[in-house]
Residue frames relative to the residue before (quaternion, step in Angstrom):
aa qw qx qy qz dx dy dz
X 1.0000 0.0000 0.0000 0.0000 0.00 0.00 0.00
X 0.2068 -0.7836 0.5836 0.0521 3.59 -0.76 1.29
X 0.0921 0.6940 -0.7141 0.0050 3.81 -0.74 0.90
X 0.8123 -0.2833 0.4167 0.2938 3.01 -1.98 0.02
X 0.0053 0.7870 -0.6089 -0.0992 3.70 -1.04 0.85
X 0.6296 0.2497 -0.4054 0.6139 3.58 0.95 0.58
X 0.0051 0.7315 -0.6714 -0.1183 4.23 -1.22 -0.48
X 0.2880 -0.6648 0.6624 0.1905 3.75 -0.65 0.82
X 0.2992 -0.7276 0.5868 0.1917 3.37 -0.40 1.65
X 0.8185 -0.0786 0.2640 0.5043 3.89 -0.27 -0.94
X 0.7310 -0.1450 -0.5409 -0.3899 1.53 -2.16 0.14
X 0.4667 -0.6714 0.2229 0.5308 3.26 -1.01 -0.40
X 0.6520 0.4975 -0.4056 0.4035 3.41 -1.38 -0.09
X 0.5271 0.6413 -0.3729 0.4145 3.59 1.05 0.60
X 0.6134 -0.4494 0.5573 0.3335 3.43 1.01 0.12
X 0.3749 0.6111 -0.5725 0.3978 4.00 1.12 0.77
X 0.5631 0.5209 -0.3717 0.5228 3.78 0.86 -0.49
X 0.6982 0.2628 -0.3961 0.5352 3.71 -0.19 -0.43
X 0.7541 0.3930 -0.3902 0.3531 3.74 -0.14 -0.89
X 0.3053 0.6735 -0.4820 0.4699 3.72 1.40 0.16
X 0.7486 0.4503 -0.2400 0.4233 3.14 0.29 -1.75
X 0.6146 0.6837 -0.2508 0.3032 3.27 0.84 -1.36
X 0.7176 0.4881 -0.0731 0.4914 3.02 1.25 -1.58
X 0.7630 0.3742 -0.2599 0.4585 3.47 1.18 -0.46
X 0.5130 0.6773 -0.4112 0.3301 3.13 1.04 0.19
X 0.8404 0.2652 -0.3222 0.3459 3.51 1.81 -0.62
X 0.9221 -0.2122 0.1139 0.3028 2.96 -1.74 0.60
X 0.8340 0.3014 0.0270 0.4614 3.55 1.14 -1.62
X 0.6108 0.5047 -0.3356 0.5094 3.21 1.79 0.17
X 0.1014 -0.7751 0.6001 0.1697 3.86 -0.85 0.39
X 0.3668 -0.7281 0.5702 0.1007 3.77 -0.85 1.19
X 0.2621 -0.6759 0.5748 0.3796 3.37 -0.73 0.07
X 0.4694 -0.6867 0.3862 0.3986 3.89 -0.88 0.97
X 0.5816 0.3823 -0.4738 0.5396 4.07 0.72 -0.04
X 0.4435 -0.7057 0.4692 0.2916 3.67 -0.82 1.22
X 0.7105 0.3155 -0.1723 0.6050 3.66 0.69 -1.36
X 0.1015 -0.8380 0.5356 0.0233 3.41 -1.12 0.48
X 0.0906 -0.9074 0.3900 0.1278 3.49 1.30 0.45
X 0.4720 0.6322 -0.5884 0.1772 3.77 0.54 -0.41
X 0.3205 0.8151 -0.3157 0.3651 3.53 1.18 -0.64
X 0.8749 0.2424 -0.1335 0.3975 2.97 -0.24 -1.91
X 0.8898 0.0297 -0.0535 0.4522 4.20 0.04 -0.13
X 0.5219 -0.5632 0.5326 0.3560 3.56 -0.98 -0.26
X 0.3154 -0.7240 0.6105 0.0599 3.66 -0.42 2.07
X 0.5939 0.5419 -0.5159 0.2960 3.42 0.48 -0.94
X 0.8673 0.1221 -0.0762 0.4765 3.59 0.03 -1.07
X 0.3177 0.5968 -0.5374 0.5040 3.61 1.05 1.62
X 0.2219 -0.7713 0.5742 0.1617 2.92 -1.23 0.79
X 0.3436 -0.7889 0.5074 -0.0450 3.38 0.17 2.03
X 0.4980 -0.7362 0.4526 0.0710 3.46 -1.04 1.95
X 0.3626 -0.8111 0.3612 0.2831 3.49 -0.62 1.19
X 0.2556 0.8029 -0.4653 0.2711 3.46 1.43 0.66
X 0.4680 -0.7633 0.3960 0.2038 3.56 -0.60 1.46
X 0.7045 0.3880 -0.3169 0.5027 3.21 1.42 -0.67
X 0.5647 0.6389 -0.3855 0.3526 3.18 1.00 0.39
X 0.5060 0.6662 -0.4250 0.3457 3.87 1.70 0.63
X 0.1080 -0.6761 0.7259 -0.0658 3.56 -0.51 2.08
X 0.6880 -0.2671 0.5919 0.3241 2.92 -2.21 -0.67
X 0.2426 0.6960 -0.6438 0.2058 3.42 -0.21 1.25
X 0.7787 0.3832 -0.3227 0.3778 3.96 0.34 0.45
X 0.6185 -0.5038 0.3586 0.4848 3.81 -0.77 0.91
X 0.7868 0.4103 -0.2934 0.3556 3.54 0.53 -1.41
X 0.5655 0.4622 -0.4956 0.4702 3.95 1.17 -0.62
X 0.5249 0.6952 -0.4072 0.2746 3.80 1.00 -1.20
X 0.6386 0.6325 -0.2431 0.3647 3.18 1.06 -1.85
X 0.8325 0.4282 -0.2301 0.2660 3.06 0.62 -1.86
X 0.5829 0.6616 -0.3385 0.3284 3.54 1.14 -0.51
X 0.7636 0.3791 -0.2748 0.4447 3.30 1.52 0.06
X 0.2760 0.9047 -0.1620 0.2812 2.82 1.53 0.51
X 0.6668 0.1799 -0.2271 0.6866 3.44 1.53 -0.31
X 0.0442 -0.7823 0.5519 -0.2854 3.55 0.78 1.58
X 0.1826 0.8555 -0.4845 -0.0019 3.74 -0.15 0.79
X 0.7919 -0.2376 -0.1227 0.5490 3.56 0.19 -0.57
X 0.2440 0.8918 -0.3020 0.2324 3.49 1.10 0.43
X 0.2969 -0.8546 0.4050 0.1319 3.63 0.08 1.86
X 0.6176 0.4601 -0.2396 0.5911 3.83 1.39 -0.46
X 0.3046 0.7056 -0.6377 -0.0522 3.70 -0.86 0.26
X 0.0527 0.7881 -0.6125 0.0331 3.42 -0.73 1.12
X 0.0320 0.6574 -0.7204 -0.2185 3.12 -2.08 -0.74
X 0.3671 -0.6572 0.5586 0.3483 3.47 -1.50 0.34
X 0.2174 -0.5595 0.7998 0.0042 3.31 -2.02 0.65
X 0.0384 -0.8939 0.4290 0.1241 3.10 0.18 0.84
X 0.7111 0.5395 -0.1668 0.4188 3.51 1.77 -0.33
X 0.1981 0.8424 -0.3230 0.3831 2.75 2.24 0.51
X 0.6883 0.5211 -0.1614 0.4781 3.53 1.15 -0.97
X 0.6123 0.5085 -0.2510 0.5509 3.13 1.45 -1.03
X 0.6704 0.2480 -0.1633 0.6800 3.97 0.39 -1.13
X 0.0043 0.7553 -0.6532 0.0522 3.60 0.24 1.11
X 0.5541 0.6749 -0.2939 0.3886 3.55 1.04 -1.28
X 0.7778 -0.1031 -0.1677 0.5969 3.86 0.47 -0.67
X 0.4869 0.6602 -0.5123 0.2540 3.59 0.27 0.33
X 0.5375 0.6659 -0.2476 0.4543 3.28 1.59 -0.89
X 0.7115 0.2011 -0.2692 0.6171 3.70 1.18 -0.90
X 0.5007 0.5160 -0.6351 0.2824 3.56 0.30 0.53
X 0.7919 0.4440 -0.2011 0.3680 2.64 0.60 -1.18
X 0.7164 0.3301 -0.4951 0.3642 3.63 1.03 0.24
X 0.3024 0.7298 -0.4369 0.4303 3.63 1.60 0.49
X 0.7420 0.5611 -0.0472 0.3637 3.62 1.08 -1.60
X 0.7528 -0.0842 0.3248 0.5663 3.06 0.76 -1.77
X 0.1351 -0.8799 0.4545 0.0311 3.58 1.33 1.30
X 0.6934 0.3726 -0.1081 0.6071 3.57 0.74 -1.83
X 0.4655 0.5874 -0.6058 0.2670 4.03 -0.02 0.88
X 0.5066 -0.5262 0.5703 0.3759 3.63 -1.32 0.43
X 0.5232 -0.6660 0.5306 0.0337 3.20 -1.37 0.86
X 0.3670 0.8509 -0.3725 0.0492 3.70 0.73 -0.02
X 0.3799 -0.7543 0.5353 0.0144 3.32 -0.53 2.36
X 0.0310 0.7062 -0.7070 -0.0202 4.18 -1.00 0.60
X 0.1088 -0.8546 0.5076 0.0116 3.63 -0.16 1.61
X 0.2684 -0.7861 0.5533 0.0630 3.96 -0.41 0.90
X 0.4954 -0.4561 0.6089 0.4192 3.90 -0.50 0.66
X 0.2303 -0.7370 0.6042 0.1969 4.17 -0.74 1.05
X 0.4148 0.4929 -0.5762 0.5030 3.88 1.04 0.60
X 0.8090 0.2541 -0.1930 0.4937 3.44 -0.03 -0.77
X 0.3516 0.6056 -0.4626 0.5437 3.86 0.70 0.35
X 0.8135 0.4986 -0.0908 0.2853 2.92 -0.02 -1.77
X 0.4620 0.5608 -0.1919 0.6597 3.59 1.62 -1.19
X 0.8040 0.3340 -0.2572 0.4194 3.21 -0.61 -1.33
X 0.7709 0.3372 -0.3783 0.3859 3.54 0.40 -0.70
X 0.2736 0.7064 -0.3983 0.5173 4.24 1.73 0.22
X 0.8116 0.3288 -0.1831 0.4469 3.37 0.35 -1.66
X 0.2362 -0.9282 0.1277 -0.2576 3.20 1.24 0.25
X 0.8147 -0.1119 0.4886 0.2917 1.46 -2.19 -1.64
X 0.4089 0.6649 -0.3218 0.5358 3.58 1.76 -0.41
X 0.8381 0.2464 -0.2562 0.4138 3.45 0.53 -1.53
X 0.6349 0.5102 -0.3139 0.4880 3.95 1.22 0.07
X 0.3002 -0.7259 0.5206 0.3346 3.34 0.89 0.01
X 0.1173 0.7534 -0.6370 0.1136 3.56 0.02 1.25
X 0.7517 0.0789 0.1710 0.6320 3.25 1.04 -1.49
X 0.1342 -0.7538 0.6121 0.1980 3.49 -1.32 0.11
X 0.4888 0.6997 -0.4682 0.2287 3.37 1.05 0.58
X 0.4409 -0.6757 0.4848 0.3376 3.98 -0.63 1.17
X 0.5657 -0.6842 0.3471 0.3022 3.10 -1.65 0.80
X 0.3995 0.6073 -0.6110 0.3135 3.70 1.08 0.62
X 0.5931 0.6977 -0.2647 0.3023 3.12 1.40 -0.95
X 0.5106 0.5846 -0.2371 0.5842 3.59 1.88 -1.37
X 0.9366 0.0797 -0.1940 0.2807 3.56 0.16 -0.89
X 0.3566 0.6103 -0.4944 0.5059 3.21 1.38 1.40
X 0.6224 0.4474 -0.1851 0.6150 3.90 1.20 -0.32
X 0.1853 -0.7604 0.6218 0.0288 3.26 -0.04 1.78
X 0.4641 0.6210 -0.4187 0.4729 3.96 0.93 0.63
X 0.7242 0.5121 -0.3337 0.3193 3.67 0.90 -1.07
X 0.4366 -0.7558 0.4068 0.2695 3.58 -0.97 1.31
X 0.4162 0.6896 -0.5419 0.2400 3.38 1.29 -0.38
X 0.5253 0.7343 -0.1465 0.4043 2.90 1.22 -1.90
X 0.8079 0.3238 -0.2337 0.4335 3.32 -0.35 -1.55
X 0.7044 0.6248 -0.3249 0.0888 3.54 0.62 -0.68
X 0.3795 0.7651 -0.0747 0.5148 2.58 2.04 -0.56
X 0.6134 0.4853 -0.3146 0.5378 3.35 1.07 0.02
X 0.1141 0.8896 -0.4305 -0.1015 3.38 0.42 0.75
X 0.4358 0.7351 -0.4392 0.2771 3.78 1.36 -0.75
X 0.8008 0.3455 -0.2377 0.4276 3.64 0.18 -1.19
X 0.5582 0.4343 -0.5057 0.4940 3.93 1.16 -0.28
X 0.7803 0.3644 -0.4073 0.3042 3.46 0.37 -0.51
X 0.3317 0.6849 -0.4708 0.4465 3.59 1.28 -0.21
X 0.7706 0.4621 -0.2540 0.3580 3.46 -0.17 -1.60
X 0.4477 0.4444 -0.5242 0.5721 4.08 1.23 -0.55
X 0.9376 0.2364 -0.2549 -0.0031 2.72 -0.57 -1.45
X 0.3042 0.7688 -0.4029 0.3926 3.18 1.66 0.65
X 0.7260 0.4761 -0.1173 0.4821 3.39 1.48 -1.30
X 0.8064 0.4160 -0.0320 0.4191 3.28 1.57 -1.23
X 0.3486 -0.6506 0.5880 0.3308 3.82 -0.66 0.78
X 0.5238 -0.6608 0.4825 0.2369 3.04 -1.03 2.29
X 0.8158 0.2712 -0.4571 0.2281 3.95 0.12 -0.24
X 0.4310 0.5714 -0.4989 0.4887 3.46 1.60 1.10
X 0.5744 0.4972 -0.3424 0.5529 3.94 1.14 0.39
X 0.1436 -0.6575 0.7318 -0.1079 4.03 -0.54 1.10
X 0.2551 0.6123 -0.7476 0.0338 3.92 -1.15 0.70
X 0.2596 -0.5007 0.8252 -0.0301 3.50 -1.32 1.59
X 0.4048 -0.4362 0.8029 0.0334 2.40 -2.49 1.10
X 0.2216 -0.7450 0.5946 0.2057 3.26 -1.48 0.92
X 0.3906 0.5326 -0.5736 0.4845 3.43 1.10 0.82
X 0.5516 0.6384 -0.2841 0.4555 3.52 0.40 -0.21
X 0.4588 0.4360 -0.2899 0.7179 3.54 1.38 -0.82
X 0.8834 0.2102 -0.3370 0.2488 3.02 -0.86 -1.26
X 0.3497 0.6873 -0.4279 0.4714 3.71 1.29 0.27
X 0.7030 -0.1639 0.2889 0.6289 3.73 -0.45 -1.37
X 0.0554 -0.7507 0.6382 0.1617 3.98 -0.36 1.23
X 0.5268 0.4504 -0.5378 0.4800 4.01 0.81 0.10
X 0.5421 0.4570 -0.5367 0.4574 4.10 0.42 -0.80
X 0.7803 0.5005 -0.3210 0.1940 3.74 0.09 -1.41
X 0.5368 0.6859 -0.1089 0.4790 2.96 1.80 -1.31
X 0.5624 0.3536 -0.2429 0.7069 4.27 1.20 -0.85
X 0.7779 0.3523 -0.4322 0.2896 3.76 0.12 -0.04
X 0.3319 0.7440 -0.3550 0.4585 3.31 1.77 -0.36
X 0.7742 0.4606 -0.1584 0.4043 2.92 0.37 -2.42
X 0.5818 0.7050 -0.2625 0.3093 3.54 1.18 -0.77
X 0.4210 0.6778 -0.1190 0.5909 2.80 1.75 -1.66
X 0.9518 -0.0655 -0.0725 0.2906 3.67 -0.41 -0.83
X 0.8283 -0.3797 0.2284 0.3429 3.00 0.89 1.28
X 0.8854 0.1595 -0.1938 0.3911 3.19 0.81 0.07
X 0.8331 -0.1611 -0.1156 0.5163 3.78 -1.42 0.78
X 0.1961 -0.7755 0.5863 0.1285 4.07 0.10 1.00
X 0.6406 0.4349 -0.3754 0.5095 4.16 1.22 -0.34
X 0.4400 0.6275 -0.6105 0.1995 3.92 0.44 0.02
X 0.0946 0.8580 -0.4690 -0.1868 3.70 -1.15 -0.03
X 0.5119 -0.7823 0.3272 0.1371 3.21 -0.19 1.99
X 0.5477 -0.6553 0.3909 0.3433 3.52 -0.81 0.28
X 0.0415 0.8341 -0.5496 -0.0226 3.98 0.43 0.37
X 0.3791 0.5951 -0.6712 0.2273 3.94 0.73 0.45
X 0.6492 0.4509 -0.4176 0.4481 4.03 0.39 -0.84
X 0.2613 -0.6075 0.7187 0.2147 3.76 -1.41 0.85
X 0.0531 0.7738 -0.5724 -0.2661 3.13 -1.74 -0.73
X 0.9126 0.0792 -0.2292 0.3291 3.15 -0.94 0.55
X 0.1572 -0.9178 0.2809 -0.2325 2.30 0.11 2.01
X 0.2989 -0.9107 0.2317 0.1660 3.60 0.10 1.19
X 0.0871 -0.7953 0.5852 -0.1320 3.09 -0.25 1.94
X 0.0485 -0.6432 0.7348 0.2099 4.14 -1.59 0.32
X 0.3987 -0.6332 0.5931 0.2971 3.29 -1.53 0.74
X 0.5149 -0.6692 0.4398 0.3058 3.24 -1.65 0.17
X 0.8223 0.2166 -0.2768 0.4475 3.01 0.85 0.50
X 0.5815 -0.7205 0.3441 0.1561 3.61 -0.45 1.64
X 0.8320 0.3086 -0.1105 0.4475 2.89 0.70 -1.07
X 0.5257 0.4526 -0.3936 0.6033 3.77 1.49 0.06
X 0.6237 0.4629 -0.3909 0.4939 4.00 0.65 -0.70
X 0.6758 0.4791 -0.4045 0.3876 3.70 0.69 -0.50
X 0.7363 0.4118 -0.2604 0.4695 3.42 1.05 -1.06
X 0.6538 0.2883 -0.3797 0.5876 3.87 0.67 0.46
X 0.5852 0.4141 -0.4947 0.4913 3.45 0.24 0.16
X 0.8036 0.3169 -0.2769 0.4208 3.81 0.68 -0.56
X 0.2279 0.8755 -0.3875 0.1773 3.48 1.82 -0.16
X 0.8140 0.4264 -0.1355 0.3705 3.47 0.80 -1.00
X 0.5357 0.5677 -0.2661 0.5656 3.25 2.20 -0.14
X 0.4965 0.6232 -0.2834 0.5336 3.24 1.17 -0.71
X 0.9209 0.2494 -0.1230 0.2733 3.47 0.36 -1.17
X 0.1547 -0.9546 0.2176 -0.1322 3.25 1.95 0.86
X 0.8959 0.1796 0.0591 0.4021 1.88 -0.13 -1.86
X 0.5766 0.3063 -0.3849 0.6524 3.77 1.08 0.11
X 0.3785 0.7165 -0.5850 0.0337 3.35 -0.32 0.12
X 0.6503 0.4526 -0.2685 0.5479 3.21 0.90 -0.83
X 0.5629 0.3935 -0.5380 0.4887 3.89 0.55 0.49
X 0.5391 0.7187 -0.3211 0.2995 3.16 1.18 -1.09
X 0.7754 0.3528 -0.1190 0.5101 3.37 0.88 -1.66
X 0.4277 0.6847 -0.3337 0.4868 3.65 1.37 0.57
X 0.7716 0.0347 -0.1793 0.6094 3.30 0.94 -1.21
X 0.8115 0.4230 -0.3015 0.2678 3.65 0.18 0.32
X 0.5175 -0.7014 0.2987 0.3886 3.36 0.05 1.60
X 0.5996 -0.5288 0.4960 0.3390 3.54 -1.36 0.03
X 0.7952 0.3153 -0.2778 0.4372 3.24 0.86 0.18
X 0.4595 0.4703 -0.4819 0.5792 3.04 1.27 0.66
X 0.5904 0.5016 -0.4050 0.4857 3.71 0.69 -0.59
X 0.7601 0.2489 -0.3200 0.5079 3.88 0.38 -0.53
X 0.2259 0.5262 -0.6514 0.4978 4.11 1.21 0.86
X 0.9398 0.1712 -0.1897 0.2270 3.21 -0.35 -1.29
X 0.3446 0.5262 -0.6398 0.4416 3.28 1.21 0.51
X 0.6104 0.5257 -0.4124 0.4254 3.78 0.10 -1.33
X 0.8467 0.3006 -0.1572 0.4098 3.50 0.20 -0.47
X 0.2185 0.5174 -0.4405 0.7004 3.28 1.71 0.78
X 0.6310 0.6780 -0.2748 0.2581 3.53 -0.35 -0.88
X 0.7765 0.2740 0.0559 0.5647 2.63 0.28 -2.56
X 0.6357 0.2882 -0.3645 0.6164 3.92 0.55 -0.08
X 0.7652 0.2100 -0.5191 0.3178 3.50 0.10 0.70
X 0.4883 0.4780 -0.4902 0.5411 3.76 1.20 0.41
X 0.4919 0.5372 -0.5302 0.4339 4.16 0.89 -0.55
X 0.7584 0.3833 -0.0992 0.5177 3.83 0.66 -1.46
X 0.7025 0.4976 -0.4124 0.2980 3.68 0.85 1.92
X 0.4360 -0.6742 0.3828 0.4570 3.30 0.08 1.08
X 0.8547 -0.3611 0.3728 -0.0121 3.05 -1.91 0.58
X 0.6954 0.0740 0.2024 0.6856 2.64 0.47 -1.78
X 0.4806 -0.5830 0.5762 0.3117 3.65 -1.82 0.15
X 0.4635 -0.7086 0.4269 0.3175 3.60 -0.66 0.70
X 0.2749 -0.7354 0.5948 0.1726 4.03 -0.46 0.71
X 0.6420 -0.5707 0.4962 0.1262 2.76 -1.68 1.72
X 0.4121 -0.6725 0.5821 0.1975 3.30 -0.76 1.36
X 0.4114 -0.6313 0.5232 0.3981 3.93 -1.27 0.53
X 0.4778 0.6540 -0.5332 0.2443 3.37 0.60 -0.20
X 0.5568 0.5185 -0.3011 0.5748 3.48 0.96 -2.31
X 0.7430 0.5073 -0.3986 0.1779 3.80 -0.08 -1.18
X 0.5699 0.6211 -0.2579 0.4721 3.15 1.10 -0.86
X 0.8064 0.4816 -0.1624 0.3024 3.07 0.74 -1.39
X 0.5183 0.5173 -0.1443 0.6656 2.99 2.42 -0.53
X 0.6348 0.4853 -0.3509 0.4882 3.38 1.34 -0.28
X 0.5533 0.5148 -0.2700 0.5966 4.14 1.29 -0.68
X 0.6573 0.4659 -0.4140 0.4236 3.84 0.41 -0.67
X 0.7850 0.3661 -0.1770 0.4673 3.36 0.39 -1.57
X 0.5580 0.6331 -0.5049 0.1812 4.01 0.61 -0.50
X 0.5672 0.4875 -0.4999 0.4367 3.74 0.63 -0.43
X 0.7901 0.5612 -0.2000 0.1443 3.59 0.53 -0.66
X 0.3112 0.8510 0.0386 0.4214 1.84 2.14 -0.40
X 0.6816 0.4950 0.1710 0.5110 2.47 0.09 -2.36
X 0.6147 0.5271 -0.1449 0.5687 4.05 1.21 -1.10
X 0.6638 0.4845 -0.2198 0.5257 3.80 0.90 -1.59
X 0.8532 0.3636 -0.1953 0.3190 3.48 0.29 -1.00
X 0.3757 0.5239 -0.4070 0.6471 3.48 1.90 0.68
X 0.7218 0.2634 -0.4057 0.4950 3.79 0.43 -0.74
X 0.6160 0.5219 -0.3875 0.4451 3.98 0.29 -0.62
X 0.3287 -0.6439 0.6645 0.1892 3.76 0.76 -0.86
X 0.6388 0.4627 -0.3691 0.4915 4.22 1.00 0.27
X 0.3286 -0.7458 0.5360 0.2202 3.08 -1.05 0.67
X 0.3370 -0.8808 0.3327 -0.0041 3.17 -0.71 1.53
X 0.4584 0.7499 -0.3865 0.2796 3.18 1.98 -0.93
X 0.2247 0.7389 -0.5330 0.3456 3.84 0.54 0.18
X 0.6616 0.6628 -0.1253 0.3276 3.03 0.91 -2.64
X 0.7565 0.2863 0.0160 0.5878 3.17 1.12 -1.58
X 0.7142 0.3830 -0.4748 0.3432 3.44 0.17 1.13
């Protein structure tokens, strides 16, 4: 049985999606082919797991298993979980039940801008439509909560041998992403001179201009469930990928331009919420963070 000897705990909105790419591109590293892999992060068995279609990850030992399966001579095998950090509480003992001896590998985001980006979102998927006064009036909202990063990382390293725990700054990416990218590689052991292609971004934060058309094509395919299989009966396969294609184009036709900019107000107010934690993070990291807070 072949699992994973490194796992990019969190977080999201850090730019864990490109360094995926990054990471699979060399020679000595094996990715698992589902990017997010969630078995990690809690116990499914006795969860009560959302009948949302777009909601099918890696939640079982045996799907877990299978993703590492065409493992060949490859000295790195990982995957990211990015909410591993977040459900630090049981992810930590999954993961030392699972894959005790893996590398830990932490990608920290200023949690003002985390926190935004991870709003727009949910704005551009039509998860929610709720504004972000709305996030940080609701001492419930994970956007929010994630963003607290001091005590999730505390709790590894209580469990973990600090030189099985790696935290990167994604300022640091956006600095020199080949410098960041040879320390990674450094990290696990393997060719530290490779240099990945990094011209393609990804996921990129865009809101559409209309709410209520982005909701109904973004959910188009939930809606249609339950017929589907009659669907795919009477309508060739290539009419079915017409109207994806045209899904698409009427949902780039129905996106703003430009990314909307954090208002200083929200910032401020994101900037008071997170400062103790700050202030907490950059004593465990040993980095000086006040950047965060100006």
């Amino acid at each position: 049985m072949t699992l994973p000897n490194f796992i990019i705990i969190g977080v999201q909105k850090a730019a864990t999606t490109s360094i995926y790419d990054y990471l699979k591109q060399h020679p000595q590293i094996y990715m698992s082919p589902v990017k997010e892999t969630s078995f990690l992060e809690k116990n499914w068995d006795v969860e009560a797991i959302a009948p949302d279609i777009k909601y099918k990850k890696v939640l079982t030992l045996e799907s877990f298993e299978d993703q590492f399966r065409d493992v060949t001579t490859e000295t790195a095998i990982g995957t990211t979980s990015p909410n591993c950090h977040f459900l630090y509480e049981t992810a930590a003992d999954r993961i030392l039940k699972y894959t005790p001896n893996a590398k830990l590998i932490l990608i920290l985001r200023n949690p003002i801008d985390r926190a935004y980006s991870d709003h727009l979102m949910h704005i551009r998927d039509a998860i929610d439509d709720k504004t972000l006064d709305d996030r940080l009036n609701s001492p419930s909202s994970f956007i929010i909560r994630k963003g607290f990063y001091a005590e999730q990382l505390q709790h590894y390293r209580d469990r973990f041998p600090s030189e099985q725990i790696k935290v990167f700054l994604h300022d640091d990416l956006r600095k020199n992403t080949i410098e960041f990218m040879q320390e990674l590689y450094r990290f696990l052991e393997v060719d530290p001179n490779f240099i990945p292609d990094t011209t393609k971004k990804a996921q990129v934060s865009q809101v559409p201009k209309s709410k209520k058309l982005n909701r109904v094509l973004r959910n188009s395919e939930t809606i249609a469930a339950p017929i589907l299989p009659i669907l795919k009966r009477l309508f060739p396969f290539k009419l079915r990928e017409g109207l994806r294609s045209l899904k698409s184009k009427l949902l780039a036709l129905n996106t703003e331009n430009k990314k909307p900019q954090l208002s200083e107000e929200h910032r401020q107010r994101l900037r008071d919420l997170y400062r103790e934690d700050i202030l907490k993070l950059q004593a465990l990291i040993e980095r000086d963070l006040s950047h965060w807070l100006s």
